[in-house]
C-alpha positions as CSV (number, residue, x, y, z in Angstrom):
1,X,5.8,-13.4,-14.8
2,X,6.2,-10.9,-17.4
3,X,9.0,-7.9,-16.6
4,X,5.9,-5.5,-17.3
5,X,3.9,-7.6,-14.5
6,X,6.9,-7.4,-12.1
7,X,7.2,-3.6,-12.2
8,X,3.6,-3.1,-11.5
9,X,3.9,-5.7,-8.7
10,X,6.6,-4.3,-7.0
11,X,4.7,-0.5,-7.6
12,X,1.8,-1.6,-6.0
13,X,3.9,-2.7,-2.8
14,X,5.9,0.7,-2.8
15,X,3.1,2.4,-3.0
16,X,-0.1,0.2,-1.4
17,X,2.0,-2.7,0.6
18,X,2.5,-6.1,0.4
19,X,-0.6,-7.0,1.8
20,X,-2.6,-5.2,-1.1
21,X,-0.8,-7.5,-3.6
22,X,-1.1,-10.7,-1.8
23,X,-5.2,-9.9,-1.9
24,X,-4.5,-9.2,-5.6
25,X,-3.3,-12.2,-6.8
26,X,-5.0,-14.6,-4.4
27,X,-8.3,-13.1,-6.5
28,X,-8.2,-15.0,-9.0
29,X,-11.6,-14.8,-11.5
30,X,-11.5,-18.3,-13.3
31,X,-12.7,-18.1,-17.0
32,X,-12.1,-21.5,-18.1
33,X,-11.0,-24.5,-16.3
34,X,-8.1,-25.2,-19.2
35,X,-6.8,-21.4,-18.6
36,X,-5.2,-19.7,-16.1
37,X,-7.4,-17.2,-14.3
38,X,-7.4,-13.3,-14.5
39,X,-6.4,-11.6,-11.3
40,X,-7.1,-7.8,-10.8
41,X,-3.8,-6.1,-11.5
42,X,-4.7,-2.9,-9.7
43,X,-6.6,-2.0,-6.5
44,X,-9.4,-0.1,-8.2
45,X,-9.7,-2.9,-10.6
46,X,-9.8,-5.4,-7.2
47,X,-12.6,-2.5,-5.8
48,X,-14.4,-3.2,-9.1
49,X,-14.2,-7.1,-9.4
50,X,-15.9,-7.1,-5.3
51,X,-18.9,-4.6,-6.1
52,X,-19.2,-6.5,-9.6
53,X,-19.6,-9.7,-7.0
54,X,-21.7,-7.8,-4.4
55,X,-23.9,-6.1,-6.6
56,X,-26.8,-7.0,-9.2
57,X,-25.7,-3.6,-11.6
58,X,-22.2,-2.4,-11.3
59,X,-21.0,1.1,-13.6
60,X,-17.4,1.1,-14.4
61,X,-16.2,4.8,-15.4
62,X,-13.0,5.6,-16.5
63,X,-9.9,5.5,-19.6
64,X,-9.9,2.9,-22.4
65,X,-7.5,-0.3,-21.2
66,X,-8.3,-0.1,-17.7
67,X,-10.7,-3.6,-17.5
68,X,-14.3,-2.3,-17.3
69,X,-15.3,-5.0,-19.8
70,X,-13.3,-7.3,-19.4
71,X,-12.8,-7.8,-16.0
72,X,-17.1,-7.8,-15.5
73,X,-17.5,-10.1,-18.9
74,X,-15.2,-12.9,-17.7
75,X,-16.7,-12.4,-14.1
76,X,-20.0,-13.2,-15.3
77,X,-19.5,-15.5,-17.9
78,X,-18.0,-17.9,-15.3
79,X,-20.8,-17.7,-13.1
80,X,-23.2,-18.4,-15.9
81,X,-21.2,-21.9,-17.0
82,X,-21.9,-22.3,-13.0
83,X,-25.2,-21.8,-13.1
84,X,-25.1,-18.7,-10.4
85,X,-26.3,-16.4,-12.8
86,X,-29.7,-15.4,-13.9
87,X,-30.8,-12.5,-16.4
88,X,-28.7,-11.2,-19.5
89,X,-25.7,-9.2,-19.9
């Protein structure tokens, strides 16, 4: 674990609880099956990885760096190797 990674980890249980982190990092979205998978490191980024999961079209609004292509392109590209996928990106 990175020192940038443990300061986040231990903001998100001052400010959300250590419950809220353990759901964090037990998501883990699994790109490929040499690397190791990408986990939401926030709790809007966890809100957006469930409706991305839930839903068929999924908007993600906000800054630059925050995961709104990332975190939906790896998503999906895992589930297309699986063959859960149908349609384009």
């Amino acid at each position: 674990m990175k020192n940038r990674e443990f300061t986040h980890a231990l903001n998100v249980v001052k400010h959300e609880g250590a419950e809220t982190l353990k759901n964090l990092v037990s998501d883990r979205v699994t790109t490929h099956e040499k690397k190791p998978g990408v986990t939401a490191k926030t709790v809007a980024q966890k809100k957006y990885l469930d409706a991305i999961r839930k839903h068929d079209i999924t908007f993600g609004v906000g800054p630059a760096g925050t995961g709104k292509t990332y975190l939906p392109s790896r998503s999906r590209s895992r589930r297309c190797a699986m063959g859960r996928f149908r349609g384009s990106f």
